[in-house]
C-alpha positions, -999 to +999 in steps of 0.1 A: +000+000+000+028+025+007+042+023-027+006+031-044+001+060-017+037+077-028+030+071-064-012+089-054+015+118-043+036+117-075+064+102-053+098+089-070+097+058-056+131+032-051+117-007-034+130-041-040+112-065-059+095-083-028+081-047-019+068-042-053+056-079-057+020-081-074+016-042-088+020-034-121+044-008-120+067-006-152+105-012-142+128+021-142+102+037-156+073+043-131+096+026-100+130+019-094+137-014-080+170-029-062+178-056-042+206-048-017+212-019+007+237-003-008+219-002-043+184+012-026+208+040-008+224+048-047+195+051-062+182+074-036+210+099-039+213+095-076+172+106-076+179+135-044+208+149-068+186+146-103+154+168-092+138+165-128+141+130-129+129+124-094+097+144-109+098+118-144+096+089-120+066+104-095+047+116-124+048+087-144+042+065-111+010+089-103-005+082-137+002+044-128-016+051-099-048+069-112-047+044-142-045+013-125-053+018-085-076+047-084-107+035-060-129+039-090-108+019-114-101-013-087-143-012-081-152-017-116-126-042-119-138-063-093-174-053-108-165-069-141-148-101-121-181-106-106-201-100-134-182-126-155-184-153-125-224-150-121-225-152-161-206-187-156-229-193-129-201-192-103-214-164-080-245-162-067-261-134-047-276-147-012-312-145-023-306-171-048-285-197-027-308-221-014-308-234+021-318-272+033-342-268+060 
């Protein structure tokens, strides 16, 4: 969650790839991602020293951000997941279940 509410604020973000695991952030583009200590604290200075592209990276995270996790965006995806299950017959709503008595 803290990497999708840094890249809500336009954030330059720098995580390794188990903090990143499961978004669908675009690699040295949106995020920056590095596995040991010393690489995280590099990148860090090399984006505190570069002020423009500290801004590329937090702008093109927020877009990410409103493109993929905006609230709206997540509801109708889970919307559509549902949709597609009760067209299968998979979900049903608790009206329809029926219950042994």
């Amino acid at each position: 969650m803290k990497i999708i509410e840094g890249a809500a604020r336009a954030k330059a973000i720098v995580s390794t790839r188990l903090g990143a695991e499961g978004l669908d952030f675009e690699y040295e583009r949106e995020i920056i991602l590095r596995a040991a200590p010393a690489e995280i604290a590099a990148a860090c200075v090399c984006l505190l020293s570069d002020s423009d592209a500290a801004a590329r990276l937090g702008r093109a995270a927020l877009q990410k951000a409103r493109c993929s996790y905006e609230r709206g965006v997540v509801v109708q995806r889970l919307a559509d997941i549902f949709c597609v299950g009760r067209a299968h017959g998979g979900l049903k709503r608790p009206d329809e279940m029926g219950h042994a008595s």
